[in-house]
N, CA, C and O atoms as a printed pandas DataFrame, in Angstrom:
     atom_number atom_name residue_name chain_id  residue_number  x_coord  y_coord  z_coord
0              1         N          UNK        A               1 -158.012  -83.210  147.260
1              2        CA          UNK        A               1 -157.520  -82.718  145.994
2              3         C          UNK        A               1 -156.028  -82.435  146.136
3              4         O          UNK        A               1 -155.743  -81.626  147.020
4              5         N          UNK        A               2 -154.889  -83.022  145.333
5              6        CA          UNK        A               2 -153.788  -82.720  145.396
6              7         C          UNK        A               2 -153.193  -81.217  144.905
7              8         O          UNK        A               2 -153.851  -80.614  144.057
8              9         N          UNK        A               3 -151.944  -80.603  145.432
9             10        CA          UNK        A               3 -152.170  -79.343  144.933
10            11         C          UNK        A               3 -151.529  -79.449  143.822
11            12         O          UNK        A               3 -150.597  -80.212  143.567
12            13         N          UNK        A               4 -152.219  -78.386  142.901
13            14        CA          UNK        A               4 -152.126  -78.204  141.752
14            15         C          UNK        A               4 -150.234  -76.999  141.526
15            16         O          UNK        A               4 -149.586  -76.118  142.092
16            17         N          UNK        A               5 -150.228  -77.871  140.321
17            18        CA          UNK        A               5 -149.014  -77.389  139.749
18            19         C          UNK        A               5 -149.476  -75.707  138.805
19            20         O          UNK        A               5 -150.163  -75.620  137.787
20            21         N          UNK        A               6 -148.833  -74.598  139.569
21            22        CA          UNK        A               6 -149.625  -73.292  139.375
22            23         C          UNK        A               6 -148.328  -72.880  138.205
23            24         O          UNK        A               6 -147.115  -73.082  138.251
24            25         N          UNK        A               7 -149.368  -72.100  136.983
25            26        CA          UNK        A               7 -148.734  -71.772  136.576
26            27         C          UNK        A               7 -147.978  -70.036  136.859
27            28         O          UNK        A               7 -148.636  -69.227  137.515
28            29         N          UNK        A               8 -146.842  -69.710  136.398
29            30        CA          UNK        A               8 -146.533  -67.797  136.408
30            31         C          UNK        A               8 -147.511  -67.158  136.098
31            32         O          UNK        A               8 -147.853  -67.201  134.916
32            33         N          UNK        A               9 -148.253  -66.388  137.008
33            34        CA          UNK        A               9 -149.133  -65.386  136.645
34            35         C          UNK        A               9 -148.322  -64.273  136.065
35            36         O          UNK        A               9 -147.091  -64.273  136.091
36            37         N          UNK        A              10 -149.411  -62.854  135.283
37            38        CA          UNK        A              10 -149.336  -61.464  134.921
38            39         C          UNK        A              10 -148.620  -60.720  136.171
39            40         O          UNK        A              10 -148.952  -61.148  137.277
40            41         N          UNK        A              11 -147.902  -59.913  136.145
41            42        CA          UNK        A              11 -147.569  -59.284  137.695
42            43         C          UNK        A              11 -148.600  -58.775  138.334
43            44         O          UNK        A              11 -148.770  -58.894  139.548
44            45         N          UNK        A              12 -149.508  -58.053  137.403
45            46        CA          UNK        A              12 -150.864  -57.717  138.207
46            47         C          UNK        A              12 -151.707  -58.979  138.706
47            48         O          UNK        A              12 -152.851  -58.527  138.749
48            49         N          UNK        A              13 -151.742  -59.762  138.941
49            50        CA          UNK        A              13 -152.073  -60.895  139.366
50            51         C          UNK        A              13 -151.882  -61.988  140.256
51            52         O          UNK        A              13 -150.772  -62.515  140.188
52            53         N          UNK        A              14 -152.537  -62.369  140.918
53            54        CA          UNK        A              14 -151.698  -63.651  142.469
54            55         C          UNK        A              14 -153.083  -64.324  142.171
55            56         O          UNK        A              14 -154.128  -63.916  141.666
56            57         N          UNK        A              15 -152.524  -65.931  142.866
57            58        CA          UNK        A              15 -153.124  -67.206  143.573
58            59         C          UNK        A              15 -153.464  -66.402  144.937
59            60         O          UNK        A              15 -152.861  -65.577  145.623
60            61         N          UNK        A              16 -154.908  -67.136  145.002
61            62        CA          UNK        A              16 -155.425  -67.187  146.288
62            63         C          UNK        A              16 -155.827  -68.691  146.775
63            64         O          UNK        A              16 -156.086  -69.372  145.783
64            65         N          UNK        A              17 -155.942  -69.324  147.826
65            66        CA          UNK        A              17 -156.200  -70.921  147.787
66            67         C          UNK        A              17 -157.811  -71.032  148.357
67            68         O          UNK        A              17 -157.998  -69.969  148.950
68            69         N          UNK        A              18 -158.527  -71.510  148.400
69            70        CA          UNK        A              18 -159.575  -71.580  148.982
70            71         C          UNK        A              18 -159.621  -72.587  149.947
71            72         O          UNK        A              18 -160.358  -72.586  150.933
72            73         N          UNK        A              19 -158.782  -73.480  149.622
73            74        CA          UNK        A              19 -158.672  -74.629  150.878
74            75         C          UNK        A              19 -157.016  -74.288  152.085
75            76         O          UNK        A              19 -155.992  -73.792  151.616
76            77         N          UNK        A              20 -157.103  -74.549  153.053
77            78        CA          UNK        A              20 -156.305  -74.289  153.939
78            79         C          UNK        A              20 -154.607  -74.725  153.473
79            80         O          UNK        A              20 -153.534  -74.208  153.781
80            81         N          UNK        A              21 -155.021  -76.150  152.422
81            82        CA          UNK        A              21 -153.761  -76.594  151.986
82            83         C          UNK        A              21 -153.327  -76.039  150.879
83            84         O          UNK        A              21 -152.408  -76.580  150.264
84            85         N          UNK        A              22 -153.830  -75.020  150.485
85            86        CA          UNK        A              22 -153.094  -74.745  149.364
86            87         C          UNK        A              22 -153.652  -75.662  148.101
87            88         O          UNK        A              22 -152.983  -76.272  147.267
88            89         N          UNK        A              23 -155.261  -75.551  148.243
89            90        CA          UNK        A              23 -155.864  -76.239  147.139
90            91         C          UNK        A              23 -157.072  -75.300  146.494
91            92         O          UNK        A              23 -157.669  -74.369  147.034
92            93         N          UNK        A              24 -157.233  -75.845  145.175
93            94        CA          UNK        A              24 -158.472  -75.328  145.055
94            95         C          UNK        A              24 -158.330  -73.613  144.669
95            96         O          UNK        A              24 -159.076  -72.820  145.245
96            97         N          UNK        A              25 -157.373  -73.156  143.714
97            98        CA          UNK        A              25 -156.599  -71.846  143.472
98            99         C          UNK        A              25 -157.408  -71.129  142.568
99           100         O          UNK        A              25 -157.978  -71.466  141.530
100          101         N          UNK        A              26 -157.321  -69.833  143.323
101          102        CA          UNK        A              26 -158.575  -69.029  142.228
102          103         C          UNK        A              26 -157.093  -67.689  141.537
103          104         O          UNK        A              26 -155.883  -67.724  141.762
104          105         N          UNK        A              27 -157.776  -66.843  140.832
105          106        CA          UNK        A              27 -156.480  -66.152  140.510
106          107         C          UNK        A              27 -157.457  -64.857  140.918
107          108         O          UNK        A              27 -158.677  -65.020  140.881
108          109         N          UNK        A              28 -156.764  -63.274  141.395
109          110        CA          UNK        A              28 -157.689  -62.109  142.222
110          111         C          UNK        A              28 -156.585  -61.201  141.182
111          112         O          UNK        A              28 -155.714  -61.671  140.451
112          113         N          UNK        A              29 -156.867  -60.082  141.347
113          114        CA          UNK        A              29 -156.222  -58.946  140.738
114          115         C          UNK        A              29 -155.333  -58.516  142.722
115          116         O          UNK        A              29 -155.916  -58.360  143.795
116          117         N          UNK        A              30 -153.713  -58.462  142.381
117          118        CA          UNK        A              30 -152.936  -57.430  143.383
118          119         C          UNK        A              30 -153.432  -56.194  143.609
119          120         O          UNK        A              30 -152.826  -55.651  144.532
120          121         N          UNK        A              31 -154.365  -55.468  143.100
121          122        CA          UNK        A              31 -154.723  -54.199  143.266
122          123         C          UNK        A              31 -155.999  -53.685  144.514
123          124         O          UNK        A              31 -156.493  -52.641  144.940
124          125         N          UNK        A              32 -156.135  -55.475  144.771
125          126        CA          UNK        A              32 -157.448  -55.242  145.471
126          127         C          UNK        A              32 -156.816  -54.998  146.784
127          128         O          UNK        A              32 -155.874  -55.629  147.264
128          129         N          UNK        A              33 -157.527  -53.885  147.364
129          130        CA          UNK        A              33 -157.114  -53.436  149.184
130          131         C          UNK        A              33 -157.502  -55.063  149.977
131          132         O          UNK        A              33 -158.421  -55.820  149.667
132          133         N          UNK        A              34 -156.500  -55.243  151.026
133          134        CA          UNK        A              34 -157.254  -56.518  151.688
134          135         C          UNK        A              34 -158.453  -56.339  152.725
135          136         O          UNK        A              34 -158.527  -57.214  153.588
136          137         N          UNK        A              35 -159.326  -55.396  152.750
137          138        CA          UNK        A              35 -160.446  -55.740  152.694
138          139         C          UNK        A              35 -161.244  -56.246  152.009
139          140         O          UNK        A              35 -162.119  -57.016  152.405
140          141         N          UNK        A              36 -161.077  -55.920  150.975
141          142        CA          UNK        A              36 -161.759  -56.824  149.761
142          143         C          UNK        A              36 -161.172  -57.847  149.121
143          144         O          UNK        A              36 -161.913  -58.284  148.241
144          145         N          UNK        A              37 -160.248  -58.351  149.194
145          146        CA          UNK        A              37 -159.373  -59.112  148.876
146          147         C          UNK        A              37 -160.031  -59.997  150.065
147          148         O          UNK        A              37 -160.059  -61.127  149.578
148          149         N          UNK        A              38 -160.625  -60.076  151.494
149          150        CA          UNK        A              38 -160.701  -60.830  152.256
150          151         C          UNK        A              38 -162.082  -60.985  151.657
151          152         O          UNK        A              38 -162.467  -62.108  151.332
152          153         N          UNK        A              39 -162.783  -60.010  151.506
153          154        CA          UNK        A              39 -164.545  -60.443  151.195
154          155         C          UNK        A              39 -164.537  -61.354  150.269
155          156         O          UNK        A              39 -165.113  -62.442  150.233
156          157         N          UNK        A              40 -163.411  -60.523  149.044
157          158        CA          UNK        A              40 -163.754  -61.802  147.858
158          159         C          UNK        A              40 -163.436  -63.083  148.260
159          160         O          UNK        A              40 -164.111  -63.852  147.576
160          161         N          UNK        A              41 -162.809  -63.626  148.957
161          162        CA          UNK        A              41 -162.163  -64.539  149.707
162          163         C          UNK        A              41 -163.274  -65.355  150.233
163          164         O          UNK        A              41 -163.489  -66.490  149.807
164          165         N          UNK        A              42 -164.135  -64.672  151.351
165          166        CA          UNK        A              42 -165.038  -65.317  151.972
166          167         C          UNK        A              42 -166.305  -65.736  150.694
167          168         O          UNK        A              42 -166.868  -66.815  150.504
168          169         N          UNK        A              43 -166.420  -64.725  150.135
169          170        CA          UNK        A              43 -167.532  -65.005  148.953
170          171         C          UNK        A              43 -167.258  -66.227  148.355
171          172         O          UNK        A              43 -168.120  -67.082  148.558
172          173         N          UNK        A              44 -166.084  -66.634  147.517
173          174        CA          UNK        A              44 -165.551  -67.580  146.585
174          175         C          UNK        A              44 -165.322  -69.059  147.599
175          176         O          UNK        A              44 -165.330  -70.159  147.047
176          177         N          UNK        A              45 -165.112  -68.928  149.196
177          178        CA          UNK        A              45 -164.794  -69.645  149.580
178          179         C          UNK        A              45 -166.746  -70.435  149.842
179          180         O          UNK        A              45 -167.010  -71.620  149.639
180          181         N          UNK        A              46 -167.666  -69.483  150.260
181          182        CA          UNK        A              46 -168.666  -69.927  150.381
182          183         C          UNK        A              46 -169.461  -70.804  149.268
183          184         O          UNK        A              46 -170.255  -71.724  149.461
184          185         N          UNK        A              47 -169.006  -70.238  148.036
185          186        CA          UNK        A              47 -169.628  -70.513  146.684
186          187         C          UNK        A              47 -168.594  -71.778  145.964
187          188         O          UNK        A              47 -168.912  -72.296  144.894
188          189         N          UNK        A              48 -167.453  -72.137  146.647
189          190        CA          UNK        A              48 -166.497  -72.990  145.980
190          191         C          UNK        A              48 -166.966  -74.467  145.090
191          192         O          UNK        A              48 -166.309  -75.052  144.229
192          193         N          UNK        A              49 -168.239  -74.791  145.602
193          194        CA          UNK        A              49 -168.470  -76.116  145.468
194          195         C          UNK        A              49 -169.340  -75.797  143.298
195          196         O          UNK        A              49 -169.369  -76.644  142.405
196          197         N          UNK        A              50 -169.751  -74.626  143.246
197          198        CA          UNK        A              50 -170.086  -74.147  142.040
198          199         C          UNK        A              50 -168.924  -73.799  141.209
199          200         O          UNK        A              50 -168.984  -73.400  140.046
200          201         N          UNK        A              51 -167.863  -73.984  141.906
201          202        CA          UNK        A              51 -166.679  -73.686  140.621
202          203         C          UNK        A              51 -166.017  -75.233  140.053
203          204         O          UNK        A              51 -165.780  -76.274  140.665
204          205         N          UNK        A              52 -165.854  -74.863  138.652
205          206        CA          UNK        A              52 -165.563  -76.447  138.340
206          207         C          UNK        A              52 -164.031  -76.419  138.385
207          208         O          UNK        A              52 -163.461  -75.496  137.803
208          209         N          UNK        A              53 -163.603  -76.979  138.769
209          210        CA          UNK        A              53 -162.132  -77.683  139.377
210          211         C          UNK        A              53 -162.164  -78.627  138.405
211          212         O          UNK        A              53 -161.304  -79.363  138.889
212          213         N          UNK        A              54 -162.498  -79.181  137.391
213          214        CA          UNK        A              54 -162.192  -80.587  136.556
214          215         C          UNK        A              54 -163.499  -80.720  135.571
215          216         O          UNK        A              54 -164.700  -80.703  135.842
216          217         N          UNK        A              55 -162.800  -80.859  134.312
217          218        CA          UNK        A              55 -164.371  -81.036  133.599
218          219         C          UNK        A              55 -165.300  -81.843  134.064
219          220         O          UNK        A              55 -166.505  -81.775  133.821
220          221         N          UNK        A              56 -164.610  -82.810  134.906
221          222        CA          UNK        A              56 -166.076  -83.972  135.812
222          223         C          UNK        A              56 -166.818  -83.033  136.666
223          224         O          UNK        A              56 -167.950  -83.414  136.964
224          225         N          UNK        A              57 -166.497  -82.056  137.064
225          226        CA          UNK        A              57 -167.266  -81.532  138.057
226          227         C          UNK        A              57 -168.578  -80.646  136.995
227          228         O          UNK        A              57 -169.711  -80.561  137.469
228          229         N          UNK        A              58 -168.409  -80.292  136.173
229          230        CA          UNK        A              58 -169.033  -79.798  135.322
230          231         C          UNK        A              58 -170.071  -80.387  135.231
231          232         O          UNK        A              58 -170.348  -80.026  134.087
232          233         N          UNK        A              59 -171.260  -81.305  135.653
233          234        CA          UNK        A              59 -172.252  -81.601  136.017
234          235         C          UNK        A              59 -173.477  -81.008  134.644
235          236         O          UNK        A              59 -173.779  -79.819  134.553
236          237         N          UNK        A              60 -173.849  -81.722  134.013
237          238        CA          UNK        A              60 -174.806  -81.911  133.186
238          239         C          UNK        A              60 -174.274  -81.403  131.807
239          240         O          UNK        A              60 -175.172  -81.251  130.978
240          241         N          UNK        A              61 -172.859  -81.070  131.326
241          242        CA          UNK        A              61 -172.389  -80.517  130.177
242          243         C          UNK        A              61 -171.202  -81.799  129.939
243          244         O          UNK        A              61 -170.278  -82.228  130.630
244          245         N          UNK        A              62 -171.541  -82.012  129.114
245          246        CA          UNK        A              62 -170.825  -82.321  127.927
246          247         C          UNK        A              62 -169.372  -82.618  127.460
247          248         O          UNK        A              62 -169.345  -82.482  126.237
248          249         N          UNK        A              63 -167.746  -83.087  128.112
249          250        CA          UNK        A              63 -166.490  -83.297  128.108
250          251         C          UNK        A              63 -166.600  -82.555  126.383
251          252         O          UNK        A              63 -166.079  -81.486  126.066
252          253         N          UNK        A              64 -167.341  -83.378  125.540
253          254        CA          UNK        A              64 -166.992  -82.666  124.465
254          255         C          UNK        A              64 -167.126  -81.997  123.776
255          256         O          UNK        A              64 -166.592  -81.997  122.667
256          257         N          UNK        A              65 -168.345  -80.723  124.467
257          258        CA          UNK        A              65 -168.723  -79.643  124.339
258          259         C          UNK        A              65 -167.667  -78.676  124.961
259          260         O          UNK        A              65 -167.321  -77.817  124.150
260          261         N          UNK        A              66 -167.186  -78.602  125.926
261          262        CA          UNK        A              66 -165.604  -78.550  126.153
262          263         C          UNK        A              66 -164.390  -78.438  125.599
263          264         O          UNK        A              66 -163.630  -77.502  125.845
264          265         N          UNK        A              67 -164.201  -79.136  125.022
265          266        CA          UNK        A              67 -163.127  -79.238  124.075
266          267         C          UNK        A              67 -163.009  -78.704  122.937
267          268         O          UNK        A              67 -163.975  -78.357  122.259
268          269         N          UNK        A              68 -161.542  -78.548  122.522
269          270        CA          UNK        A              68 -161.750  -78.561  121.356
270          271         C          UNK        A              68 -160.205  -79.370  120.713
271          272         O          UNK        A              68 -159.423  -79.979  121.443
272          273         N          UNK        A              69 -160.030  -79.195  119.218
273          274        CA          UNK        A              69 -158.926  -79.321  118.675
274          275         C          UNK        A              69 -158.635  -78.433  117.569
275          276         O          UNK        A              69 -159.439  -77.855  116.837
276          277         N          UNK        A              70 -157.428  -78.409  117.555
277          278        CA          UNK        A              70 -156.805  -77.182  116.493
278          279         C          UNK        A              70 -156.415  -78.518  115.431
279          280         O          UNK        A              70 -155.814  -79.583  115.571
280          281         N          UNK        A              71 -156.915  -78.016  114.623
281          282        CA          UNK        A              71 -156.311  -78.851  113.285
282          283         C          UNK        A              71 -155.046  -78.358  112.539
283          284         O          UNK        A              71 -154.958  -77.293  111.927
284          285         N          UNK        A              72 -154.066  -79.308  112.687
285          286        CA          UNK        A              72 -153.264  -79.042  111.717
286          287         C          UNK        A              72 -152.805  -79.761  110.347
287          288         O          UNK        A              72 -153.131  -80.922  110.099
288          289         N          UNK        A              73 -151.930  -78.880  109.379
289          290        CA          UNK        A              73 -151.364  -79.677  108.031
290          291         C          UNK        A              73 -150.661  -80.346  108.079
291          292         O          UNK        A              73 -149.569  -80.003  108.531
292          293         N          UNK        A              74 -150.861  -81.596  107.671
293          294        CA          UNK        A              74 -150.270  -83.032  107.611
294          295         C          UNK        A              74 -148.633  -82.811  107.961
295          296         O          UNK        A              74 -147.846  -83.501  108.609
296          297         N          UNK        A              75 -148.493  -81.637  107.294
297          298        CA          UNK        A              75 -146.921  -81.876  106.904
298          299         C          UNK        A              75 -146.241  -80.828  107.947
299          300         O          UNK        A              75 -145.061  -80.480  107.994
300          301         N          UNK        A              76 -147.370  -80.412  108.799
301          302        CA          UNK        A              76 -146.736  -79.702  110.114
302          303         C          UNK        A              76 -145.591  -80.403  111.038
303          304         O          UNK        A              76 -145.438  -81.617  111.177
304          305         N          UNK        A              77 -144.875  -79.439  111.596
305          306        CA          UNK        A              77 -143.754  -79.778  112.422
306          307         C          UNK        A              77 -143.320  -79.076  113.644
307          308         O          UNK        A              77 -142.229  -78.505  113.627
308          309         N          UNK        A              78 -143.991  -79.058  114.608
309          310        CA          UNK        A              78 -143.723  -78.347  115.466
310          311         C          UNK        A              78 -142.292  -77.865  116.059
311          312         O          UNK        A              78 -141.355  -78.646  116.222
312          313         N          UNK        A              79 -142.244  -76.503  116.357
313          314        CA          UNK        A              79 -140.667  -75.922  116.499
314          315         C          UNK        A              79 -140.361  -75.527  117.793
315          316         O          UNK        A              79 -139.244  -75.080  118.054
């Protein structure tokens, strides 16, 4: 998996990676002590293969149950 282009988190907030390269990015609250910050770590890292990384991974649902679109007026113009 190539690494992903991360966006600016909340300040209360950081990337954690689950893969060694810097893949596979979950987002944790800064507030957590790193003991738990390591558990959640090991937990999410054990369970990783249940998180969907890509609507393909999403396994028996639907791309366009997923989605959606915002409708706009014809005569819209974005600014």
């Amino acid at each position: 998996m190539p690494k992903a282009s991360l966006k600016t988190l909340l300040v209360h907030l950081k990337y954690v990676f689950l893969e060694d390269n810097e893949t596979k990015p979950v987002i944790i609250s800064i507030s957590l002590q790193k003991k738990e910050e390591d558990q959640l770590g090991q937990i999410l890292k054990s369970c990783k293969t249940v998180i969907g990384w890509h609507i393909s991974d999403l396994k028996g649902i639907s791309p366009s149950y997923c989605m959606h679109n915002i409708k706009l007026e014809a005569d819209y113009k974005p600014m």
